[in-house]
TIDORO-296499 format. One record per atom (N, C-alpha, C, O, CB): x, y, z; residue in three letters; residue number from 1. Coordinates in Angstrom, 3 decimals. Glycine has a CB too. Example, Ala and Ser with C-alpha at 12.3 -4.5 7.8 and 13.67 -1.06 7.14 Angstrom:
% residues 2
> 13.190,-5.690,7.800,ala,1
> 12.300,-4.500,7.800,ala,1
> 13.200,-3.300,7.800,ala,1
> 14.236,-3.319,8.465,ala,1
> 11.308,-4.473,9.046,ala,1
> 12.850,-2.250,7.080,ser,2
> 13.670,-1.060,7.140,ser,2
> 12.900,0.030,7.870,ser,2
> 13.409,1.138,8.039,ser,2
> 14.084,-0.598,5.725,ser,2
//
This chain:
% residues 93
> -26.572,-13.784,25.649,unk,1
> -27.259,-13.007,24.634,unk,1
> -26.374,-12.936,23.390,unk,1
> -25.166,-12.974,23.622,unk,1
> -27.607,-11.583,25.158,unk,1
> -26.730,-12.845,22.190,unk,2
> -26.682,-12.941,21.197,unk,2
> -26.932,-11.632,20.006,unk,2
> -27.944,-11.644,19.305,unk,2
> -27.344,-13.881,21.254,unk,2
> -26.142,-10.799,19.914,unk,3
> -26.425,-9.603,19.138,unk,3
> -26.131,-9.614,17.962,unk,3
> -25.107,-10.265,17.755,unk,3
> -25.919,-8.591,19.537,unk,3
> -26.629,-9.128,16.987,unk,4
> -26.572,-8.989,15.550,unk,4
> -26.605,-7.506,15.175,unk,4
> -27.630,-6.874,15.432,unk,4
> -27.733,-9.752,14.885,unk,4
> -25.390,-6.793,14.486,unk,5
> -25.727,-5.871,13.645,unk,5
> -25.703,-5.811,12.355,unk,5
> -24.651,-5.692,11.728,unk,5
> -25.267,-5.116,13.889,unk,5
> -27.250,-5.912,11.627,unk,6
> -27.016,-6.129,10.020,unk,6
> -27.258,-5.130,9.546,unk,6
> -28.260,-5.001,8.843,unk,6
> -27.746,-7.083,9.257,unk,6
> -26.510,-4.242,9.761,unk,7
> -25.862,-2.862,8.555,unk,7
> -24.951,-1.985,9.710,unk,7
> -25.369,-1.447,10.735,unk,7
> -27.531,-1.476,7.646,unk,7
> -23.408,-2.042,9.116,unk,8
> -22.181,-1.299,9.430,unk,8
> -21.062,-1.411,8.427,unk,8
> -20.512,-2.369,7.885,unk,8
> -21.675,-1.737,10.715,unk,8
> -20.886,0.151,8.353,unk,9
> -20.117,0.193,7.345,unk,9
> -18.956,0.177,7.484,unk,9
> -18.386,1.098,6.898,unk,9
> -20.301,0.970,6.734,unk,9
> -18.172,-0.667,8.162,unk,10
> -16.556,-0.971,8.505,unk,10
> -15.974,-0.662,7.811,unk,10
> -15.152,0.236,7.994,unk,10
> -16.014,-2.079,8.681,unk,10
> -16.174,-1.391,6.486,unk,11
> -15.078,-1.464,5.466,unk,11
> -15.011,-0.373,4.861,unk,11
> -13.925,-0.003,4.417,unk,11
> -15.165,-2.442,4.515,unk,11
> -16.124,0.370,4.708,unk,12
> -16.034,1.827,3.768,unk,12
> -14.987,2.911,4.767,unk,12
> -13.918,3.439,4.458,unk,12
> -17.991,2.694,3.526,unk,12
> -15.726,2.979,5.975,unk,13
> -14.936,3.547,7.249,unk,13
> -13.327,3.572,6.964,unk,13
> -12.699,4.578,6.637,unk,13
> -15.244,2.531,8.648,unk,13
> -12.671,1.989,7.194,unk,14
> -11.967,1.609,7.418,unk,14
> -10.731,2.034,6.050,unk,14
> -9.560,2.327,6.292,unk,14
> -12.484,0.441,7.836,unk,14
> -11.354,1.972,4.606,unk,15
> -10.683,2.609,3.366,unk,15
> -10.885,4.321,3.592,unk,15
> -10.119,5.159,4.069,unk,15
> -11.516,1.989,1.795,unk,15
> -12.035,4.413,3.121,unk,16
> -12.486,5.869,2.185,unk,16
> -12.027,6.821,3.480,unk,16
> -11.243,7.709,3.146,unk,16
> -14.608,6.091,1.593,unk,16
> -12.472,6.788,5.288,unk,17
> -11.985,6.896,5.888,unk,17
> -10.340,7.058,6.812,unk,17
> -9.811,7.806,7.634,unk,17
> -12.600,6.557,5.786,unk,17
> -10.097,6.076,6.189,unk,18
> -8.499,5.933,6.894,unk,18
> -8.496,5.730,8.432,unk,18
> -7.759,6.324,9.219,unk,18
> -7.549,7.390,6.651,unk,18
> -9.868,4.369,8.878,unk,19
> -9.577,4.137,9.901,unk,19
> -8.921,3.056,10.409,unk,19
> -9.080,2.001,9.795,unk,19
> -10.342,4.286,10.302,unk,19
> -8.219,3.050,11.384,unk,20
> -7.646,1.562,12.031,unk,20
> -8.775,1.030,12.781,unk,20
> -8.851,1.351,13.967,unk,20
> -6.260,1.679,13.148,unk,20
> -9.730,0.214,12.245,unk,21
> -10.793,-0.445,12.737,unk,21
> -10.235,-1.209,14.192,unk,21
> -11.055,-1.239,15.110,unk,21
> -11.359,-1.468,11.541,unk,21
> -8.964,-1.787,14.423,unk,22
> -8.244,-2.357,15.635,unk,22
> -8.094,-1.467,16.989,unk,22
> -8.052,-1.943,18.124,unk,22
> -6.837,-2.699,15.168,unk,22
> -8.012,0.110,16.613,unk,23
> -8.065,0.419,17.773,unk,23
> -9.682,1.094,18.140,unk,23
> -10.570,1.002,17.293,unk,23
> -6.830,1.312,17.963,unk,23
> -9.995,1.927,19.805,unk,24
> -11.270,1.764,19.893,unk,24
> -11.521,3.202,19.363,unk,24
> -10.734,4.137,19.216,unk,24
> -11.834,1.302,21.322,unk,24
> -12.777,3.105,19.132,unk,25
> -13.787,4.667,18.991,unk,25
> -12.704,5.730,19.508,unk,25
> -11.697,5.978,18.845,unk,25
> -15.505,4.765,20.243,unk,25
> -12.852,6.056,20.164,unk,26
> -11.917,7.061,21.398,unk,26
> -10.349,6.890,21.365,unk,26
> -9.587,7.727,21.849,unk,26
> -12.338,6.580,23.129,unk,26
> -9.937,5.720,20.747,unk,27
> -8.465,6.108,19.924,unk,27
> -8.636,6.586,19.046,unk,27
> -8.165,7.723,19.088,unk,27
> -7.568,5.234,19.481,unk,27
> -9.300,6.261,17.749,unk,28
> -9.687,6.318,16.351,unk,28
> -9.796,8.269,16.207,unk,28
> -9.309,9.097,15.437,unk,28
> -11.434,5.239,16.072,unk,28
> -10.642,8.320,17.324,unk,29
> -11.549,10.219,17.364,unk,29
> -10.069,10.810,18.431,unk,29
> -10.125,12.029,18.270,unk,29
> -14.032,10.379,18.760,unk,29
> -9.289,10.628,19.041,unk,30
> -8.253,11.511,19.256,unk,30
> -6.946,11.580,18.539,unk,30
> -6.036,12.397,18.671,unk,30
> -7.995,11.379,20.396,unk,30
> -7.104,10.015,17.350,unk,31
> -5.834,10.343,16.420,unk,31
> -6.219,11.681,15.329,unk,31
> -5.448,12.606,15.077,unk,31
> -5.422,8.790,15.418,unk,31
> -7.629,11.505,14.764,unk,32
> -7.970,12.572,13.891,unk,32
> -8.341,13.765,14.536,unk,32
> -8.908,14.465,13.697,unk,32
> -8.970,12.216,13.052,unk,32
> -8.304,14.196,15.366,unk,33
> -8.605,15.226,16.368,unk,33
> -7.162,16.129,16.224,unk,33
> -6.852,17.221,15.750,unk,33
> -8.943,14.507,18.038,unk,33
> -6.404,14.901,16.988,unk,34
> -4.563,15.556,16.937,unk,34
> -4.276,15.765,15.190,unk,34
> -3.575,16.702,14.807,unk,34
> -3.012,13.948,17.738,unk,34
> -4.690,15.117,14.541,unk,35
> -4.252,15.320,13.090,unk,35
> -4.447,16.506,12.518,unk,35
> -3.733,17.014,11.653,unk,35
> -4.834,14.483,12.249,unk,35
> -5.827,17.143,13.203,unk,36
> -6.635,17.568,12.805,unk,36
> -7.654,18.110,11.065,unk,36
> -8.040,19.053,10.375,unk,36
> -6.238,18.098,13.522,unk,36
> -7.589,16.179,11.260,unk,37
> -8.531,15.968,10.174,unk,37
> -9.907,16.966,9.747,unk,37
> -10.657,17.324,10.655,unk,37
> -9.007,14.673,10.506,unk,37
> -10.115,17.283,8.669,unk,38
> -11.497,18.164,8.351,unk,38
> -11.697,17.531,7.518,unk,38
> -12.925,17.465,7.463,unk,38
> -11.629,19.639,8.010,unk,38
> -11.165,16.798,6.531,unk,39
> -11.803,16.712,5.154,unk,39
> -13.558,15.598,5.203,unk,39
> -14.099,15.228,4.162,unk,39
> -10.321,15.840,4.020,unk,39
> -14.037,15.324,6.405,unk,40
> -14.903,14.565,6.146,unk,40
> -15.809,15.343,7.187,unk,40
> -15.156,16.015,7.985,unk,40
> -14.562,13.051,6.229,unk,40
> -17.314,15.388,7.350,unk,41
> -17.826,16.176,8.033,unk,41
> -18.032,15.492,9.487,unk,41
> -18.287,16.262,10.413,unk,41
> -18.945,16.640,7.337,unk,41
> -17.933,13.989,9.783,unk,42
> -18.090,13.684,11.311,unk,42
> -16.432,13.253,11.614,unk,42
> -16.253,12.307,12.382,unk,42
> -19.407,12.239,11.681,unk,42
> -15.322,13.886,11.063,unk,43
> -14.322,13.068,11.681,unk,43
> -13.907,13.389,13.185,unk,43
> -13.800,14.584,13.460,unk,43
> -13.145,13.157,10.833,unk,43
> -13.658,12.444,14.202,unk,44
> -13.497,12.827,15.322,unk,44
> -14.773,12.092,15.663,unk,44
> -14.275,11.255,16.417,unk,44
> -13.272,14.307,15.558,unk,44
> -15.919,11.837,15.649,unk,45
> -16.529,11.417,15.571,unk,45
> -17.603,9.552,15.320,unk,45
> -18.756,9.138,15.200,unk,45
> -16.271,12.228,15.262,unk,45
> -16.039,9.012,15.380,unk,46
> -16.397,7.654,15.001,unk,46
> -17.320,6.619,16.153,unk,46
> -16.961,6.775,17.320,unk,46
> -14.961,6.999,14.678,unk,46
> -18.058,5.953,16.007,unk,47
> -18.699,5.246,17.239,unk,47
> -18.634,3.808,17.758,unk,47
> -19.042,3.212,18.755,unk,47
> -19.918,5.381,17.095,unk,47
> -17.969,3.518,16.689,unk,48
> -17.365,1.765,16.909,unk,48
> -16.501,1.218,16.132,unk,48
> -16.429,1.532,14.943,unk,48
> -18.355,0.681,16.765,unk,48
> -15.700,0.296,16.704,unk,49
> -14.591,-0.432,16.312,unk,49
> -14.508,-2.166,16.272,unk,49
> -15.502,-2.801,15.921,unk,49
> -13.626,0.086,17.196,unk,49
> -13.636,-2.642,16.541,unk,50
> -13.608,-4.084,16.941,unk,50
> -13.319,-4.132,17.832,unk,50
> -13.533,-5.290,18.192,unk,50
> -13.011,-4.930,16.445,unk,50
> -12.749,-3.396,18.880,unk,51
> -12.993,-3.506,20.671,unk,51
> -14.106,-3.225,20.806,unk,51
> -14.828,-4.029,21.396,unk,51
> -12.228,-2.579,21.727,unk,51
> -14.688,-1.914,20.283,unk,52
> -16.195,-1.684,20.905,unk,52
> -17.235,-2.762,20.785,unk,52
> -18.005,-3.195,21.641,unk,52
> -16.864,-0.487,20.238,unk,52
> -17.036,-3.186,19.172,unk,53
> -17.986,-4.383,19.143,unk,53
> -17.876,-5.506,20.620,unk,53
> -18.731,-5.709,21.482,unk,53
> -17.536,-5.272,17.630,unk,53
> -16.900,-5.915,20.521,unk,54
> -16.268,-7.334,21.131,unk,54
> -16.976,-6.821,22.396,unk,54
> -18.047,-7.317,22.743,unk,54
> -14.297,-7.700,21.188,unk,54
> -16.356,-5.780,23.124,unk,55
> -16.964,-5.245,24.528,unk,55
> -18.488,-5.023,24.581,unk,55
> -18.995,-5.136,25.697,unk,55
> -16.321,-3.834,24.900,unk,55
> -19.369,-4.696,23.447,unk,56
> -20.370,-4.552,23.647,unk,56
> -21.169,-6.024,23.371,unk,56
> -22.399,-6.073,23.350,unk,56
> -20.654,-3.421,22.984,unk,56
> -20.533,-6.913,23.215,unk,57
> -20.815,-8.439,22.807,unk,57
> -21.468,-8.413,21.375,unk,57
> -22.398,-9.141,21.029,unk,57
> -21.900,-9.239,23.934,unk,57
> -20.859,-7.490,20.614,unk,58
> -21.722,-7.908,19.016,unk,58
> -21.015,-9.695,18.652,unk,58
> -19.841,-10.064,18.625,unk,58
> -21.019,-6.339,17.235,unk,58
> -21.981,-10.283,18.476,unk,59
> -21.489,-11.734,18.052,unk,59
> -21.632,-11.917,16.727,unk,59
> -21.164,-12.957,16.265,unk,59
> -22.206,-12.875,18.700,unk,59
> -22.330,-10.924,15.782,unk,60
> -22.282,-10.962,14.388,unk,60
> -22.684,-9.607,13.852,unk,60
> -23.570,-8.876,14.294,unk,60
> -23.151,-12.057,13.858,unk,60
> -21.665,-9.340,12.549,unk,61
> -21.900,-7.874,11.995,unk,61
> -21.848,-8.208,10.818,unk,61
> -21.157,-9.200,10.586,unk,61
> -20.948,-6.684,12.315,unk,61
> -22.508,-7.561,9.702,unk,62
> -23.036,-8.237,8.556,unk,62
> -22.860,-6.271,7.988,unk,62
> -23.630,-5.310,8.008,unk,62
> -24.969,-9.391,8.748,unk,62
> -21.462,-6.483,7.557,unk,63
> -20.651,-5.235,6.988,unk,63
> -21.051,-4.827,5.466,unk,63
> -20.813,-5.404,4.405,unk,63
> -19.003,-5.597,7.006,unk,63
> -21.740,-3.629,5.747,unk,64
> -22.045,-3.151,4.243,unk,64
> -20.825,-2.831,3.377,unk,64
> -19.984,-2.033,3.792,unk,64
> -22.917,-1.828,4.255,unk,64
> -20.700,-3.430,2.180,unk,65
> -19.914,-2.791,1.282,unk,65
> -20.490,-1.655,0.567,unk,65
> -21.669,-1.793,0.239,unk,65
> -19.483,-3.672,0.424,unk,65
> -19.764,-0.292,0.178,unk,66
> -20.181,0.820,-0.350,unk,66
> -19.534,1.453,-1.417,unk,66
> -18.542,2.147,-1.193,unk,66
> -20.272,1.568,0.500,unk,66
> -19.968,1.303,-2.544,unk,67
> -19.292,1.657,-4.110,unk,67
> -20.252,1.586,-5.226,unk,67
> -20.804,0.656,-5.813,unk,67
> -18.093,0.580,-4.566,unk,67
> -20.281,3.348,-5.369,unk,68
> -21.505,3.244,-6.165,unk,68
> -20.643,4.291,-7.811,unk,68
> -19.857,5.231,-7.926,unk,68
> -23.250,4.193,-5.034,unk,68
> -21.509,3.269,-8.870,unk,69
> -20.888,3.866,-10.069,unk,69
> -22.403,4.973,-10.201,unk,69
> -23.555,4.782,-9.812,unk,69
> -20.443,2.500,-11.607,unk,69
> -21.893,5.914,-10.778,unk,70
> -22.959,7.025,-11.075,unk,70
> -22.465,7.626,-12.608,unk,70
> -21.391,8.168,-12.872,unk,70
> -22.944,8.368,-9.721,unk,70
> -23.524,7.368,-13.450,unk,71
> -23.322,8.316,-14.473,unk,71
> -23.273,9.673,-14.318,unk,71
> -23.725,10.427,-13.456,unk,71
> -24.128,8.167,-15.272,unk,71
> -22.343,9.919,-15.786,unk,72
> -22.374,11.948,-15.459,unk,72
> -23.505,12.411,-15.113,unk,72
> -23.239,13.272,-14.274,unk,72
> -22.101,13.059,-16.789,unk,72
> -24.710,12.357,-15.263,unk,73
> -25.866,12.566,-15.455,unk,73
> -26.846,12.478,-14.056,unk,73
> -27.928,12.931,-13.683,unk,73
> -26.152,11.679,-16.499,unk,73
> -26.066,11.848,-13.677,unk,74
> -26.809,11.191,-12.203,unk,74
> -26.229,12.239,-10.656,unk,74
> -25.036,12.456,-10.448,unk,74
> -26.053,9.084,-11.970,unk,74
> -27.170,12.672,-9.894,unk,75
> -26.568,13.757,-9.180,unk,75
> -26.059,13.101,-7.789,unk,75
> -25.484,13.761,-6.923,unk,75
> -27.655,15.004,-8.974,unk,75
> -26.264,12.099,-7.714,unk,76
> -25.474,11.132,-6.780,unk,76
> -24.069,11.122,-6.579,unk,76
> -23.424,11.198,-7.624,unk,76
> -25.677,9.917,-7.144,unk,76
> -23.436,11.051,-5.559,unk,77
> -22.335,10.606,-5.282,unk,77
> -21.855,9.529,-5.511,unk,77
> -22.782,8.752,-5.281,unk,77
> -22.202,10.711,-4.435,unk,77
> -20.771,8.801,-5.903,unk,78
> -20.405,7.713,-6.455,unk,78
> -18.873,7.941,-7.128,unk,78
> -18.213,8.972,-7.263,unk,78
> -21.525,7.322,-7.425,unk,78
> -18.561,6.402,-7.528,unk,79
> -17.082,6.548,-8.639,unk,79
> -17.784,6.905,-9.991,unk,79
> -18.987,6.870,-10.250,unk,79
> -15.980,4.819,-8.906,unk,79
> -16.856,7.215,-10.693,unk,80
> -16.893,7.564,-12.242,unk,80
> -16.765,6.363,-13.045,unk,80
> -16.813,6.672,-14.236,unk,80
> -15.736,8.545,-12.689,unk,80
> -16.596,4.899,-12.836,unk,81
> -16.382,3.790,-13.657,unk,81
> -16.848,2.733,-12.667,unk,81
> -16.608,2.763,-11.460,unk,81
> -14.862,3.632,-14.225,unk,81
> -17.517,1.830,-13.283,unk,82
> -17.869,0.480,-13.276,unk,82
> -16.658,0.109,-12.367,unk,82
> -16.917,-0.425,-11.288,unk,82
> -18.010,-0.277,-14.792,unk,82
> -15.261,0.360,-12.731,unk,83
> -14.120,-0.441,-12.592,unk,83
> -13.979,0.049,-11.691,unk,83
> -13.984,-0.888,-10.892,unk,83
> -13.088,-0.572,-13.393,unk,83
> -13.752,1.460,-10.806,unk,84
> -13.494,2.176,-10.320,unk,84
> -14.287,1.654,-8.578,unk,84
> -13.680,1.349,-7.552,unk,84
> -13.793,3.350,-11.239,unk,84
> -15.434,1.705,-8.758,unk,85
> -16.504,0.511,-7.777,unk,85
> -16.617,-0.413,-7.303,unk,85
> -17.003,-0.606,-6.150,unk,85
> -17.248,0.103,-7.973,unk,85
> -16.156,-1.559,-8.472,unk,86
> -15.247,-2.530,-7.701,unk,86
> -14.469,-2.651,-6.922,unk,86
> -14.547,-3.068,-5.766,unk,86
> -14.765,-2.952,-8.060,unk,86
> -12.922,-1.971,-8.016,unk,87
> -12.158,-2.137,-7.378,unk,87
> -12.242,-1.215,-5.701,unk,87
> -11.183,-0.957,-5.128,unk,87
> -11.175,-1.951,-8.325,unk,87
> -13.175,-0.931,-5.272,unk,88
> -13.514,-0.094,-3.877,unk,88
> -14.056,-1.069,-3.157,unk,88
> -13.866,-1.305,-1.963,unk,88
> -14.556,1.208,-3.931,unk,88
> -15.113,-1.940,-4.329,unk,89
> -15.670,-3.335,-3.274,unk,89
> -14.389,-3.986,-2.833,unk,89
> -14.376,-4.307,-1.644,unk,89
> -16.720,-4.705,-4.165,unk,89
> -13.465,-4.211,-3.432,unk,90
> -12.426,-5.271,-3.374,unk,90
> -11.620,-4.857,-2.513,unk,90
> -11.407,-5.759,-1.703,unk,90
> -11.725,-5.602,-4.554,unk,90
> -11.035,-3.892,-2.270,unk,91
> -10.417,-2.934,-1.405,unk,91
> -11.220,-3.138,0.488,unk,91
> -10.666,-3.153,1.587,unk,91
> -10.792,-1.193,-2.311,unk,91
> -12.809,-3.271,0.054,unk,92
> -13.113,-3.367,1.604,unk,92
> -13.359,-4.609,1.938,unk,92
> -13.588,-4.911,3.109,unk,92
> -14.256,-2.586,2.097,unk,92
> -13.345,-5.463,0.988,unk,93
> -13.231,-6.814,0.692,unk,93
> -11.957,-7.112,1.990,unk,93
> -11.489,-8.240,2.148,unk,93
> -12.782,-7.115,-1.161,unk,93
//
């Protein structure tokens, strides 16, 4: 069998997060647990990694990149610059 997940956000995870995508779910949620991370509302909480994938046989993941510019004006969440967005694509790049 042959699995596909086309939308996971690794790379955002993996920056904006501060996760080690290498170790599993259940390492990832007892390092921020012991840290005791708050600043994000599911931390402790993570549900997959690159062991989990591999073990669950994902054979392809088709990783969202996430960097959004928002004008002042705009009530969205986002960076403050064009440049700022990128360089976040490039980062999960």
């Amino acid at each position: 069998m042959f699995t596909i997940d086309a939308h996971l956000d690794l790379s955002m995870n993996a920056m904006e997060w501060n996760r080690d995508l290498r170790l599993t779910a259940a390492e990832i949620n007892a390092r921020e647990r012991a840290r005791g991370l708050t600043d994000k509302p599911d931390r402790g909480t993570a549900v997959v990694s690159f062991p989990d994938l591999r073990r669950g046989q994902i054979g392809l993941v088709v990783a969202t990149q996430i960097a959004r510019y928002v004008a002042l004006d705009n009530p969205l969440p986002g960076w403050n610059s064009p440049e700022q967005a990128w360089s976040q694509t490039q980062a999960q790049l």
